[in-house]
DOSEPA-570279 format. One line per 4 residues: their letters; for each residue x, y, z of N, C-alpha, C, CB. Coordinates in Angstrom, 3 decimals. Atoms other than C-alpha are relative to their C-alpha. Glycine has a CB too. Example, Ala and Ser with C-alpha at 12.3 -4.5 7.8 and 13.67 -1.06 7.14 Angstrom:
BEGIN
AS = 0.890 -1.190 0.000 12.300 -4.500 7.800 0.900 1.200 0.000 -0.992 0.027 1.246 ~ -0.820 -1.190 -0.060 13.670 -1.060 7.140 -0.770 1.090 0.730 0.414 0.462 -1.415
***
This chain:
BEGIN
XXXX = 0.349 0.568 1.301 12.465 -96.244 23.406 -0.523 1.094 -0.920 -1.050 -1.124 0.155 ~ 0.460 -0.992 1.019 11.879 -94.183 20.465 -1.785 -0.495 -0.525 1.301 -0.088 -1.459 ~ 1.072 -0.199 0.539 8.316 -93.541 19.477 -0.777 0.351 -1.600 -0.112 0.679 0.687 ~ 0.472 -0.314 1.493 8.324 -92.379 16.030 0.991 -0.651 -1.059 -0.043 1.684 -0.273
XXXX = -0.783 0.581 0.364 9.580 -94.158 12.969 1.300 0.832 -0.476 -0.596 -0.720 -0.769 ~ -1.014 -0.241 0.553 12.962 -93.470 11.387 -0.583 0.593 -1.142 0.861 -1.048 -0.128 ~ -0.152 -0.621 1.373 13.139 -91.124 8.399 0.882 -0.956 -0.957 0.721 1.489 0.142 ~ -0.580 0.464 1.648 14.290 -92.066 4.670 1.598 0.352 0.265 -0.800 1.170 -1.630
XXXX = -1.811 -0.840 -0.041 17.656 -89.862 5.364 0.458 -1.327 1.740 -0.101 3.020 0.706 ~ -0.950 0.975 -1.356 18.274 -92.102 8.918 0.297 -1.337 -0.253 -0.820 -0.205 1.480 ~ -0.113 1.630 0.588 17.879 -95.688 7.147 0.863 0.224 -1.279 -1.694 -0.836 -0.476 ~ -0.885 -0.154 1.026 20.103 -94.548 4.343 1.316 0.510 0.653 -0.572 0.935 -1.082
XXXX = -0.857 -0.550 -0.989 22.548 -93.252 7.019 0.930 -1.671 0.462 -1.129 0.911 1.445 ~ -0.531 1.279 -1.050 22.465 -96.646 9.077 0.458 -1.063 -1.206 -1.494 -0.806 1.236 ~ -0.563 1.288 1.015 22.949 -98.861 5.634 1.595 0.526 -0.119 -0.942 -0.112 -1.882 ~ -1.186 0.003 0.563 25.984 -97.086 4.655 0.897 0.106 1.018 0.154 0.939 -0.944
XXXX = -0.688 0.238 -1.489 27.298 -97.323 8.583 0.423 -1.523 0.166 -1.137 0.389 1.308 ~ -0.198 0.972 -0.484 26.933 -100.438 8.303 0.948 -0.882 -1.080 -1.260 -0.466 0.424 ~ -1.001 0.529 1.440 29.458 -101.080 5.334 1.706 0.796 0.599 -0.837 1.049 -2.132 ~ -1.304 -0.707 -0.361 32.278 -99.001 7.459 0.781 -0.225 1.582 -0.381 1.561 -0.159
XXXX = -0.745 0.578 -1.264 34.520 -99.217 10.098 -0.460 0.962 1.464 1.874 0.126 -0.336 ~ 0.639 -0.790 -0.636 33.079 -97.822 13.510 1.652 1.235 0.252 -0.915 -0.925 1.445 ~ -0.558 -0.931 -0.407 36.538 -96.278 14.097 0.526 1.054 -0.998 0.822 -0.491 0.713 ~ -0.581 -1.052 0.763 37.176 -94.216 10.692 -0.993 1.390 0.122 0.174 -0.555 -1.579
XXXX = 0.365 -1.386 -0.315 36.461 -90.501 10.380 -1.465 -0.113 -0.512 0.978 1.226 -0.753 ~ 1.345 0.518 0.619 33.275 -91.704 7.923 -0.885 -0.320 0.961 0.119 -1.193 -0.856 ~ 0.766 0.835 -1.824 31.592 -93.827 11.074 -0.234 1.450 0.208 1.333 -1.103 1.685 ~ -0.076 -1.265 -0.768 32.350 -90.777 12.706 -1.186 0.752 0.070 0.970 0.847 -0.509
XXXX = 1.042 -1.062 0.343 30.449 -88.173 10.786 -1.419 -0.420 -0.077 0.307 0.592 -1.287 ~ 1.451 0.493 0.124 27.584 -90.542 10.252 -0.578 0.088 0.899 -0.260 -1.129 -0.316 ~ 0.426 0.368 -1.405 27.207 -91.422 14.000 -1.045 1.457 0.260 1.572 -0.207 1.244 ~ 0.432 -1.281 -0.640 26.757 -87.605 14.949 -1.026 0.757 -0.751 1.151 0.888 0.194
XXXX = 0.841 -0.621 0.656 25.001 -86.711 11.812 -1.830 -0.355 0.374 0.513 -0.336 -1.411 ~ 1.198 0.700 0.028 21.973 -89.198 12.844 -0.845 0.870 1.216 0.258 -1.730 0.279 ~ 0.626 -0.836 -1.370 21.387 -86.765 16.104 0.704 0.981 -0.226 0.158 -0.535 1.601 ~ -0.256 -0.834 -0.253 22.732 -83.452 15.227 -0.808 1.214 0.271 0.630 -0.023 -0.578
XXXX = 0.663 -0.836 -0.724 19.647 -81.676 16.176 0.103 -0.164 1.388 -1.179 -0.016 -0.351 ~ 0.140 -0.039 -1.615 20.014 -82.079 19.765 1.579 0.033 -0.245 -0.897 -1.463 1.088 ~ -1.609 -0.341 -0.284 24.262 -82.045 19.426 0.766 0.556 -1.719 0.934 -1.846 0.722 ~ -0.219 -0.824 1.325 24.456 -79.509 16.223 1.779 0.276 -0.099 -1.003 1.678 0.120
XXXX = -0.734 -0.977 -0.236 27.778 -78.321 17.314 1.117 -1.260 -0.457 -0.100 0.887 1.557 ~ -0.721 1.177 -0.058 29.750 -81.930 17.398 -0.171 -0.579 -1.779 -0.737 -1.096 1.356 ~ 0.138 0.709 1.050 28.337 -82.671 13.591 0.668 1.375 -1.128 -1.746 -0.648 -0.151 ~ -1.029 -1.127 1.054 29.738 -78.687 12.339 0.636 -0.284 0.517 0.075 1.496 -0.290
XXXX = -1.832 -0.179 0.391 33.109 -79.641 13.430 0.132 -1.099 -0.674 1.291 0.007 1.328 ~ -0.762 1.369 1.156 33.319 -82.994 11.965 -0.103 0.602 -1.267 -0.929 -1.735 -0.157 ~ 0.050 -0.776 1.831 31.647 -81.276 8.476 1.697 0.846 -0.322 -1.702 1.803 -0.073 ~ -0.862 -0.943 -0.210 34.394 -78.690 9.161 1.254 -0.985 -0.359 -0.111 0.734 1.498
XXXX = -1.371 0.945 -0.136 37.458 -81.366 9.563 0.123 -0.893 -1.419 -0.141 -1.199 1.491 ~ 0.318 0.430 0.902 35.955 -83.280 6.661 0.129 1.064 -1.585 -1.208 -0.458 0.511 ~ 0.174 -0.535 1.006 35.882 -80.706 4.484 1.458 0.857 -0.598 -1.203 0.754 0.292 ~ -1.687 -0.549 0.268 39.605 -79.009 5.139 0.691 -0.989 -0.398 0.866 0.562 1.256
XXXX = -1.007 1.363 0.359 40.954 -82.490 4.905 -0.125 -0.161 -1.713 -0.687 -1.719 0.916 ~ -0.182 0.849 1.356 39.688 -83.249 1.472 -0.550 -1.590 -0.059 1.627 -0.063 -0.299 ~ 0.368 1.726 0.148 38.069 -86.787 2.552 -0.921 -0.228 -0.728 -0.423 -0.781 1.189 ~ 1.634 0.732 0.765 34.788 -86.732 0.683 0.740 -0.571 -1.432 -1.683 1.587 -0.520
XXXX = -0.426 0.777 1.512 36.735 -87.486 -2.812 0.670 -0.921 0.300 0.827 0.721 -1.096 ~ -0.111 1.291 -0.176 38.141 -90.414 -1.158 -0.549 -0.834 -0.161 0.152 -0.236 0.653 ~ 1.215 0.931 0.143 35.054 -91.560 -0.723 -1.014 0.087 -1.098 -0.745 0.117 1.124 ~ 0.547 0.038 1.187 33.965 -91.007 -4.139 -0.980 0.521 0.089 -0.138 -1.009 -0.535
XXXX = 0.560 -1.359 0.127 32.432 -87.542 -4.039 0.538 0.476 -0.612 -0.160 0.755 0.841 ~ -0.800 -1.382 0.685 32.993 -84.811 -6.238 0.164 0.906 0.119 -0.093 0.416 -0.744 ~ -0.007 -1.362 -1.245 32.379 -82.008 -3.857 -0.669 -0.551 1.735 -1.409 1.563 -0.759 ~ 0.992 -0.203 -0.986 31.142 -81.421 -0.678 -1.009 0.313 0.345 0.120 0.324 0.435
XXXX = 1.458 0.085 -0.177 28.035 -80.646 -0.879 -0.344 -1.060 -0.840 -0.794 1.275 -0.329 ~ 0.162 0.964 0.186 27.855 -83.603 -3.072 -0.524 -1.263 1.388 1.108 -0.051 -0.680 ~ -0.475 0.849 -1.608 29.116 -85.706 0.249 -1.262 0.530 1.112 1.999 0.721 0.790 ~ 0.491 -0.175 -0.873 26.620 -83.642 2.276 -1.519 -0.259 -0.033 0.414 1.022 0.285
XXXX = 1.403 0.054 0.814 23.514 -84.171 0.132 -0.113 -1.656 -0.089 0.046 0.883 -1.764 ~ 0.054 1.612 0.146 23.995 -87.894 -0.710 0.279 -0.613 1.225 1.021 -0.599 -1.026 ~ -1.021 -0.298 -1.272 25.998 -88.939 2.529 -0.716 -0.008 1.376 0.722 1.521 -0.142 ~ 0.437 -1.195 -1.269 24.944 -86.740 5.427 -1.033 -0.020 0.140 0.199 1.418 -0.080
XXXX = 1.459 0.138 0.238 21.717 -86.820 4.101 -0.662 1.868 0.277 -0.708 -1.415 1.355 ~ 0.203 -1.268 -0.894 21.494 -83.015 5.020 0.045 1.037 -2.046 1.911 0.378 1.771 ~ 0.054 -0.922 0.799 21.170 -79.781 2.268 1.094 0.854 0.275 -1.167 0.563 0.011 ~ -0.749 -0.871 0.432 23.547 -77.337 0.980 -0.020 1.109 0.954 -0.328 0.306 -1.256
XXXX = 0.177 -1.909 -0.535 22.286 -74.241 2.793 0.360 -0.515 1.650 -2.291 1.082 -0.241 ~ 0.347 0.304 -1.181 21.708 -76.521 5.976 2.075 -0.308 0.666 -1.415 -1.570 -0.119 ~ -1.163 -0.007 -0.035 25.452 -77.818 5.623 1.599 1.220 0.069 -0.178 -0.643 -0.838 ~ -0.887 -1.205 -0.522 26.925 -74.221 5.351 -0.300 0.774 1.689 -0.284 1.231 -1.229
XXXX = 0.680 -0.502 -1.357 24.756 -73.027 8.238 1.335 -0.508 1.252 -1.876 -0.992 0.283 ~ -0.919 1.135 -1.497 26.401 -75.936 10.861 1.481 0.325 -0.222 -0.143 -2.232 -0.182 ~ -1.283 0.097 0.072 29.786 -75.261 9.409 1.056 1.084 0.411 0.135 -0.290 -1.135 ~ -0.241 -2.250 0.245 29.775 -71.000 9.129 -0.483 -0.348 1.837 -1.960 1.655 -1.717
XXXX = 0.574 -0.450 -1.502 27.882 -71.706 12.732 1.548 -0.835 1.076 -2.176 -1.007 0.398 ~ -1.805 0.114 -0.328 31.337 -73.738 14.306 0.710 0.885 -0.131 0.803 -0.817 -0.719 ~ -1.699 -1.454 0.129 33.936 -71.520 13.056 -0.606 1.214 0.447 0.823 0.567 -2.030 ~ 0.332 -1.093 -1.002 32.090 -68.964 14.964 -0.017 -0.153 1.493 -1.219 0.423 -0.277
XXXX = -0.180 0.472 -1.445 31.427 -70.474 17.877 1.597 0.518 0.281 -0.248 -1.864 0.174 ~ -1.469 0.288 -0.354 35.506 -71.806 17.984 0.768 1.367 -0.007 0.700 -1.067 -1.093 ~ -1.108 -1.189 0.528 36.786 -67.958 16.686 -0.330 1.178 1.178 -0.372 0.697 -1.925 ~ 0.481 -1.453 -0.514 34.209 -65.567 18.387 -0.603 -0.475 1.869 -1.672 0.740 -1.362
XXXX = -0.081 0.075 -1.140 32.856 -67.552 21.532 0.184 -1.639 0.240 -1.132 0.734 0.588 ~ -0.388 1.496 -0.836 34.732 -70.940 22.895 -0.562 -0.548 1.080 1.199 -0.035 0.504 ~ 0.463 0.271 -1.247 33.060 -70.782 26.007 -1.575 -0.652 -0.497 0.036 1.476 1.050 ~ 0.703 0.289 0.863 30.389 -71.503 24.171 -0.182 -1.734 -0.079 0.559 0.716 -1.126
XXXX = -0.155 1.590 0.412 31.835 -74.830 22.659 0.560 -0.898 1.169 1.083 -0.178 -1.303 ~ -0.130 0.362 -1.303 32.841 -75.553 26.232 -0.996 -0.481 0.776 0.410 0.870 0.568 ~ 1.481 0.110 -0.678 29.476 -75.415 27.336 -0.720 -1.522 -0.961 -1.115 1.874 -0.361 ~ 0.521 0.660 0.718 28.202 -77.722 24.248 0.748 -1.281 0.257 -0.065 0.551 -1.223
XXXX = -0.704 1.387 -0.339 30.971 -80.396 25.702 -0.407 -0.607 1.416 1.645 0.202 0.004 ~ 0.813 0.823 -1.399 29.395 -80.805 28.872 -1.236 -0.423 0.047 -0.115 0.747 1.161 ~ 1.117 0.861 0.438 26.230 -81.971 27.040 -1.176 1.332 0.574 -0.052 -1.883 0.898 ~ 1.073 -1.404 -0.598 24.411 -77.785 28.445 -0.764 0.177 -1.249 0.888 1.749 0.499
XXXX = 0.302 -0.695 0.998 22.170 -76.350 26.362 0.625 1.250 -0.912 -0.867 0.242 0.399 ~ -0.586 -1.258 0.374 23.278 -74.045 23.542 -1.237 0.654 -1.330 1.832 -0.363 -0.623 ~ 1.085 -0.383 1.020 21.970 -71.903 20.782 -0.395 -0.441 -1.314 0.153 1.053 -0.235 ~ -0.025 0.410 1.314 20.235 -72.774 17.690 0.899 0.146 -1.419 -0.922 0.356 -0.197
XXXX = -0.774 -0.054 0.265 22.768 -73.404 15.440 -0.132 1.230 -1.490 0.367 -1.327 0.096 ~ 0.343 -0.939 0.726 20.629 -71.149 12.813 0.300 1.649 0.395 -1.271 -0.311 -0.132 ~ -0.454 -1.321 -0.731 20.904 -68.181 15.287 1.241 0.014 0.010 -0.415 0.216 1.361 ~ -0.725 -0.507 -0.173 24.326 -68.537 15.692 1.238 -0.048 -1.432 0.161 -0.417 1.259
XXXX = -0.361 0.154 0.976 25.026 -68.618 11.969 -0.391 1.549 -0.063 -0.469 -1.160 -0.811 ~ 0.419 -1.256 0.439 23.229 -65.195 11.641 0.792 1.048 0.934 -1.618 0.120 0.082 ~ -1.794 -0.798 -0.629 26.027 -63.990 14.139 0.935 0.040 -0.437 0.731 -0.368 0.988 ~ -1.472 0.017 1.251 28.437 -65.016 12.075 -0.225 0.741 -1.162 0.406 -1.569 -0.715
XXXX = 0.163 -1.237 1.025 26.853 -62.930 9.295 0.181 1.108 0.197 -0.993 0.193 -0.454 ~ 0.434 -1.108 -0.282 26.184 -60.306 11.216 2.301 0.371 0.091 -1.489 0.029 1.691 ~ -1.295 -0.090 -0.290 30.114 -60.392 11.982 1.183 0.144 -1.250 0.186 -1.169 0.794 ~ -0.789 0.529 1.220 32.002 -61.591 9.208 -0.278 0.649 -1.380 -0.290 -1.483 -0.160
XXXX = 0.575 -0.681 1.318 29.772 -59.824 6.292 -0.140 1.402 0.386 -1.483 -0.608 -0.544 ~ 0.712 -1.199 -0.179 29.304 -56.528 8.599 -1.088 0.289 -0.752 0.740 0.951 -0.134 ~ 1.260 -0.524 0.147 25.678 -56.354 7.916 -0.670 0.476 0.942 -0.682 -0.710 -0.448 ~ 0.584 -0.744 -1.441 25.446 -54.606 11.607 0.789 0.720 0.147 -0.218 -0.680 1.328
XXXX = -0.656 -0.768 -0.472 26.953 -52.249 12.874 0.063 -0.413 1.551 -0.468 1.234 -0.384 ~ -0.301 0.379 -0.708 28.743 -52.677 16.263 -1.192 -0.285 0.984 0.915 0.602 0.182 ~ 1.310 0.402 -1.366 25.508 -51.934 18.764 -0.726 -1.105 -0.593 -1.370 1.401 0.423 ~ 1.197 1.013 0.443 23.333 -53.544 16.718 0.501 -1.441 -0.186 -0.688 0.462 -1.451
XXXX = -0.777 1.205 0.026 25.942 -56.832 16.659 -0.452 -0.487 1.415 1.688 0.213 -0.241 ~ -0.102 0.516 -2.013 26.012 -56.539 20.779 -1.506 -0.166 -0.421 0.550 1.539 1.835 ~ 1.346 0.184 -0.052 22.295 -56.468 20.725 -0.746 -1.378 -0.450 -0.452 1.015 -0.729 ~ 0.529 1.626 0.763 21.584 -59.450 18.466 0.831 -1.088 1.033 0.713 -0.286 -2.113
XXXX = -0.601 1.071 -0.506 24.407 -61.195 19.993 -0.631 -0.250 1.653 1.640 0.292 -0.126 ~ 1.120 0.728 -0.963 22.279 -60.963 23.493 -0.757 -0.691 0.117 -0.565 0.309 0.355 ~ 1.373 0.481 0.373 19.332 -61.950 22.008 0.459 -1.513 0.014 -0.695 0.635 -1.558 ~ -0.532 1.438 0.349 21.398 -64.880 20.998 0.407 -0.746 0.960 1.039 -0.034 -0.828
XXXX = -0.582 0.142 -1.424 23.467 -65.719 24.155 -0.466 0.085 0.763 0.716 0.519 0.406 ~ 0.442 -0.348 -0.800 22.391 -64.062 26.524 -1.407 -0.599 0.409 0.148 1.071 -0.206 ~ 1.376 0.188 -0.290 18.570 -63.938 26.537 -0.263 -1.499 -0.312 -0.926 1.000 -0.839 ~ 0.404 1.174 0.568 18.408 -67.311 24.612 -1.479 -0.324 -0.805 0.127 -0.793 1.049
XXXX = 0.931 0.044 0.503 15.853 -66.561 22.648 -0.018 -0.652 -1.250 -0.359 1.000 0.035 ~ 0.069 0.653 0.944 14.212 -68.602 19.884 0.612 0.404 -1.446 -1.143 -0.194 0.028 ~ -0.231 -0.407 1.474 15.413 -68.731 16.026 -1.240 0.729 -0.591 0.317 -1.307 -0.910 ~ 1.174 -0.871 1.209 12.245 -67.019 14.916 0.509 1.777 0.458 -2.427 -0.421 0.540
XXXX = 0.200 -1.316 -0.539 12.616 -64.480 17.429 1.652 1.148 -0.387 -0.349 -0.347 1.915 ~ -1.408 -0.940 0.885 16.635 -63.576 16.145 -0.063 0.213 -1.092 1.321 -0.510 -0.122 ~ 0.163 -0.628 1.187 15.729 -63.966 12.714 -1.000 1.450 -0.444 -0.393 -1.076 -0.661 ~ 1.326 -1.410 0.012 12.703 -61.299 13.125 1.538 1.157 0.011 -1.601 0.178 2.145
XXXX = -1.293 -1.166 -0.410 16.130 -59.196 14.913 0.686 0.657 -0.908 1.138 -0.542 0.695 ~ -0.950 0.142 0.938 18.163 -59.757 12.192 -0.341 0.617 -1.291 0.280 -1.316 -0.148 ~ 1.160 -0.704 1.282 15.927 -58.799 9.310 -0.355 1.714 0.501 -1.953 -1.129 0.014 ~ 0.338 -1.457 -0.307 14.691 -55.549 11.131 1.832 1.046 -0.059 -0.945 -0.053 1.968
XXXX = -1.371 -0.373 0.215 18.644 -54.745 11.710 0.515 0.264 -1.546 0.804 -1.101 0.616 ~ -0.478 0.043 1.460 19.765 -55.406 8.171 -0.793 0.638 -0.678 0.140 -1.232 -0.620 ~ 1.125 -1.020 1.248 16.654 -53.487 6.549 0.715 1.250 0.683 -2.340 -0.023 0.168 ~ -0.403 -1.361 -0.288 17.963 -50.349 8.688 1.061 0.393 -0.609 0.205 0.238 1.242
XXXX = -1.323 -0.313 0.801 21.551 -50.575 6.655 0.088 0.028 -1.525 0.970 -0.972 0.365 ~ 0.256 0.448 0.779 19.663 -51.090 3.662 0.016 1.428 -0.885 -1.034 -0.888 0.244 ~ 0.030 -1.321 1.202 20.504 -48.017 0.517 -1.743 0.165 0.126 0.712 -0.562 -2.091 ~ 1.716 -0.143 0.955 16.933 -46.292 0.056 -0.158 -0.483 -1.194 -0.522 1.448 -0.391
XXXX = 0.633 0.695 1.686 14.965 -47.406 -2.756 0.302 1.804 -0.561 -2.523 -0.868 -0.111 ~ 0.560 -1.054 0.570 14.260 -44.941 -5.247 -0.889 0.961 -0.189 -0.041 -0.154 -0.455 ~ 0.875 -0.077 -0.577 11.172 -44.039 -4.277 -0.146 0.935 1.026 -0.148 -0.936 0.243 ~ -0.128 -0.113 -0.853 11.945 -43.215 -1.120 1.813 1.455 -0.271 -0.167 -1.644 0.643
XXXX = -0.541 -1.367 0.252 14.848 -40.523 -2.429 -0.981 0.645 -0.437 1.091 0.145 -0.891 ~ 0.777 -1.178 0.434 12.338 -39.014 -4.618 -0.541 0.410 0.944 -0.901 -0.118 -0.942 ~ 1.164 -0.383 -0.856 10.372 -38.207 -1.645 0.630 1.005 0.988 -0.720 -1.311 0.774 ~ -0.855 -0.592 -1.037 13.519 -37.099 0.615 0.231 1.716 -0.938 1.723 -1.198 0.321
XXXX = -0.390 -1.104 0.758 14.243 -34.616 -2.418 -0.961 0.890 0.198 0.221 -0.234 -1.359 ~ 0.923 -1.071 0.118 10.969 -33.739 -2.875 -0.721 1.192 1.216 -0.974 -0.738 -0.533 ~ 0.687 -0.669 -1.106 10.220 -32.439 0.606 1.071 0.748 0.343 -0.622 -0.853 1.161 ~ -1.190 -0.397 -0.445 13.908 -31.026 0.814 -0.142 1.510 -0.801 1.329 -1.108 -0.393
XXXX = -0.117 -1.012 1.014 13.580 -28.523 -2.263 -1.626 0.689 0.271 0.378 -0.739 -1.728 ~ 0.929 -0.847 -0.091 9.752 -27.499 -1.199 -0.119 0.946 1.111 -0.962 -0.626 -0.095 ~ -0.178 -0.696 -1.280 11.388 -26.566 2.148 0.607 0.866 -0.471 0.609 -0.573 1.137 ~ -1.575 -1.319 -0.146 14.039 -24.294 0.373 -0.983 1.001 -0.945 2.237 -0.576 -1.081
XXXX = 0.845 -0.469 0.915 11.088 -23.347 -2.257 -0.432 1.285 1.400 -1.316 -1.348 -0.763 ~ 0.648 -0.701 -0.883 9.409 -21.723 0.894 0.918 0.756 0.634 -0.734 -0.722 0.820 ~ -0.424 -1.106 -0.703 12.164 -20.390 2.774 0.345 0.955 -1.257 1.254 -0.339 1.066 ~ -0.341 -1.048 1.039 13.058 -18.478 -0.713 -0.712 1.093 -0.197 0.037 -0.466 -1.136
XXXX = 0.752 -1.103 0.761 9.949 -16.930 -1.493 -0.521 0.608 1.743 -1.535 -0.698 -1.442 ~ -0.385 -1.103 -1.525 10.408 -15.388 2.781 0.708 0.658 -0.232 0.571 -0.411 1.299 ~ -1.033 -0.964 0.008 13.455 -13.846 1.799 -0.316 0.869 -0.677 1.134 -0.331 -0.340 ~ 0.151 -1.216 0.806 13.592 -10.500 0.312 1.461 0.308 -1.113 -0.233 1.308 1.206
XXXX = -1.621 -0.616 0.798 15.626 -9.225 -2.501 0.338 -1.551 -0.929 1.795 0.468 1.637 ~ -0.639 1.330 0.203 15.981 -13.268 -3.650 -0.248 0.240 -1.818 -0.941 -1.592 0.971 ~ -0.304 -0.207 1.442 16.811 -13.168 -7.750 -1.116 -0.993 -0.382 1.657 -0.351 -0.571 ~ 0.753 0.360 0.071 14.278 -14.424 -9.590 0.335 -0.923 -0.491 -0.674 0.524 -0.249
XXXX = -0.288 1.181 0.551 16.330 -16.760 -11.477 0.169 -1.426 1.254 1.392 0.366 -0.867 ~ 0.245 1.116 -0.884 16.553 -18.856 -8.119 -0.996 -0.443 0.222 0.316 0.088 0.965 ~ 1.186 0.387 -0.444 13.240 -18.962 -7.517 -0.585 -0.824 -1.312 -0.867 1.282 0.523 ~ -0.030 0.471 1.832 12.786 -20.351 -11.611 0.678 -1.493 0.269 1.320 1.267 -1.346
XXXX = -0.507 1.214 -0.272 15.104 -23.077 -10.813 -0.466 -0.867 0.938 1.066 0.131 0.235 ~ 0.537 1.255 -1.301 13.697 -24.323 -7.273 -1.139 -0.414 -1.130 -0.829 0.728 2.054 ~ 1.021 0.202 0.534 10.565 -24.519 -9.419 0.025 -1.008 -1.216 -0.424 1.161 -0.248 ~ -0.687 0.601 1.193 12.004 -26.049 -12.344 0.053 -1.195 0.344 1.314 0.479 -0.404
XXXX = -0.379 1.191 -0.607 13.632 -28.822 -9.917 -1.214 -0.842 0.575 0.972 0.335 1.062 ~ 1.297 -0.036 -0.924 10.086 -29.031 -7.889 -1.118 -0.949 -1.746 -0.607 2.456 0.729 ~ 1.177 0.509 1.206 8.516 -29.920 -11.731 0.785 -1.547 -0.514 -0.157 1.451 -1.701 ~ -0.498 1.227 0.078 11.311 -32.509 -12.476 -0.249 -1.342 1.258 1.378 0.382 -0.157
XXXX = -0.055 1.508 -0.893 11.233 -34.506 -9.160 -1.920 -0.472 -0.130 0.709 0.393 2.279 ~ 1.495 0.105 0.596 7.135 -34.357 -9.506 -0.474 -0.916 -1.162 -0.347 1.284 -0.479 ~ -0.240 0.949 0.954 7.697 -35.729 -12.822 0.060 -1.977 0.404 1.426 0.619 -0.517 ~ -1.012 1.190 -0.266 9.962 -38.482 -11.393 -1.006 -1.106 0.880 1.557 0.598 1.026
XXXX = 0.926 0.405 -0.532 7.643 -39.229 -8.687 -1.044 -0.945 -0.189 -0.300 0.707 0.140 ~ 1.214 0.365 0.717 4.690 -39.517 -10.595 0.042 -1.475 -0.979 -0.303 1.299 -0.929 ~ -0.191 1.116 0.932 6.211 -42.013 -12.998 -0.056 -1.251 1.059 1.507 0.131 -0.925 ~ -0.499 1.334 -0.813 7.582 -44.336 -9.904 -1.406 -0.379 0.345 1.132 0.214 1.479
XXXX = 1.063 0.252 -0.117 4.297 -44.425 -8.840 -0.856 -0.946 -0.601 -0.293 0.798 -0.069 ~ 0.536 1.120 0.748 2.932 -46.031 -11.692 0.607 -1.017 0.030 -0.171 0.169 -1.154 ~ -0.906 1.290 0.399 5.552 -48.110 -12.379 -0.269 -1.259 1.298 1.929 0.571 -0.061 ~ 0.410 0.791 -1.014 4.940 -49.508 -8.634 -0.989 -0.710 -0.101 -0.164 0.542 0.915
XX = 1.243 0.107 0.096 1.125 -49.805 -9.258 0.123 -1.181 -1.148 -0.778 1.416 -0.297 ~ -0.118 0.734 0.779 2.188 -51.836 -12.303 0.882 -1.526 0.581 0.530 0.848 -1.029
***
């Protein structure tokens, strides 16, 4: 027996279930939508089937996320998640959706959406793909604990700031400043220019600084 009451989104679910036929594709999606936290995987393929077909403007939608928001009772971001997280499963691991048909545990369907990013958007590079994808699979570790993964990964592929060149420059040109004024014989106009460059990035520096502080 269930213990806690029904949500707003599950009684707006069961009214409009109860205006349809249990065997059309509609029924369908509703049924699975009412429990797709515990069977995530069974409610992204219906979204999925629903959404290549074209049925929500049958049913007098004007998009799909329309259909998934009114409907489904579910959000936009939450509805790409389950959908991007399927077509990964089905493309990258089946065994997977094999496992999710014998009623096994699988992974949070959030984690295995951020595989599909990590894949599909290359925002990893290959180790760092295998690695997450353990974390994911393998180890079975929580969605906090892949998103932490995922975030630390993706900041490492991330362009420096600006900031963070001035700083690479500035310690690059005080190294060549020094080996210059070791050498012998070195023209003085080089040594004018490191110095020159050494007053511009200083400059540059100095400004970002504020601008940060601001």
């Amino acid at each position: 027996m269930r213990d806690t009451p029904k949500t707003k989104g599950e009684l707006v679910i069961e009214q409009i279930m109860q205006q349809l036929d249990p065997a059309s594709p509609r029924y369908r999606v509703l049924s699975v939508a009412r429990q797709f936290k515990s069977s995530w995987v069974e409610l992204g393929e219906q979204l999925c089937l629903v959404r290549n077909a074209g049925e929500y403007s049958a049913w007098g939608y004007n998009s799909f996320d329309d259909y998934c928001r009114q409907e489904v009772r579910i959000k936009k971001d939450t509805a790409i998640k389950l959908t991007g997280a399927y077509r990964y499963l089905e493309k990258e691991e089946p065994e997977i959706l094999a496992r999710s048909r014998q009623m096994q545990p699988i992974p949070d369907y959030r984690s295995i959406d951020l595989l599909r990013q990590a894949r599909e958007e290359q925002q990893l590079n290959d180790e760092q793909y295998q690695q997450l994808r353990d974390t994911v699979i393998e180890k079975e570790r929580s969605h906090p604990t892949v998103a932490k993964q995922f975030r630390e990964f993706s900041g490492q592929n991330n362009p420096p700031s600006e900031e963070q060149l001035l700083r690479q420059a500035l310690t690059t040109v005080r190294r060549l400043d020094s080996q210059l004024q070791q050498l012998p014989d070195i023209p003085e106009t080089l040594g004018t220019a490191c110095s020159t460059i050494l007053d511009e990035l200083g400059r540059r520096a100095l400004l970002q600084e504020e601008k940060t502080e601001d």
